[in-house]
C-alpha positions in Angstrom: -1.7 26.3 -9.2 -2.2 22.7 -7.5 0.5 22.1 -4.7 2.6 19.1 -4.6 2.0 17.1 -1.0 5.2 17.6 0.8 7.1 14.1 1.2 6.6 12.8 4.5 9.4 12.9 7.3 11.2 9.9 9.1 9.2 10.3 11.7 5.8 10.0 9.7 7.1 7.0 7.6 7.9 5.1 11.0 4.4 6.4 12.3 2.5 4.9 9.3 4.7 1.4 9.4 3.6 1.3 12.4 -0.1 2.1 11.9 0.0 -0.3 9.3 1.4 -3.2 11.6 -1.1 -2.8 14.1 -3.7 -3.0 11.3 -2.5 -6.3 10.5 -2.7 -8.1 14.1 -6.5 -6.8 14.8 -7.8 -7.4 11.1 -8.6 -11.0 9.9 -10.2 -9.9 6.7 -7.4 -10.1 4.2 -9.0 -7.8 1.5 -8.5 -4.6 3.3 -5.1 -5.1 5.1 -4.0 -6.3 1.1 -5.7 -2.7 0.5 -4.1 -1.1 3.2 -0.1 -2.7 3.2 -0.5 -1.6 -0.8 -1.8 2.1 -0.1 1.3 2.5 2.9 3.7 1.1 0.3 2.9 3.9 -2.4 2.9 6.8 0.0 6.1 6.1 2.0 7.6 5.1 -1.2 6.6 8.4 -3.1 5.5 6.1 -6.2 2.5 6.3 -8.6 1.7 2.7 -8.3 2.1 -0.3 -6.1 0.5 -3.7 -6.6 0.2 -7.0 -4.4 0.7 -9.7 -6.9 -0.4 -13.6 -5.5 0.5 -16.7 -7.1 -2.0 -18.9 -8.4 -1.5 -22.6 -8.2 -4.2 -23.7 -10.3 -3.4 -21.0 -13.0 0.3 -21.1 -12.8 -0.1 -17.3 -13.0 0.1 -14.0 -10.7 -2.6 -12.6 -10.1 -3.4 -8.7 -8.9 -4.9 -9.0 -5.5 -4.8 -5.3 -4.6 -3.4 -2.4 -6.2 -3.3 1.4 -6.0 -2.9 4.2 -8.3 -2.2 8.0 -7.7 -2.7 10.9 -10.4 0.1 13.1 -10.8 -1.4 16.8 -9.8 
């Protein structure tokens, strides 16, 4: 029988905000801090998907810039 994770405390969810936002002054590469603000989003949220959707001007159309996905176990 597969364990569920245990949902993470206060205390971890401000610890991980806070990871993330020191990730995002040191990193200038946008692709992985997209990766990484969308992976933080769906664990502190609990929730089986997240996406980063970014408006394209020429397209007139939102587009999925990063995205995440976790099987139920």
């Amino acid at each position: 029988m597969t364990q569920q994770p245990q949902p993470l405390s206060q205390i971890q969810r401000m610890e991980r905000l806070l990871d993330v936002c020191r990730r995002l002054g040191r990193s200038e590469d946008v692709e992985p801090l997209l990766q990484l603000v969308v992976t933080a989003a769906c664990e502190l949220t609990e929730s089986r998907y997240a996406y980063i959707l970014v408006y394209e001007k020429e397209t007139e159309l939102l587009k999925i810039d990063a995205s995440r996905c976790r099987h139920k176990e």
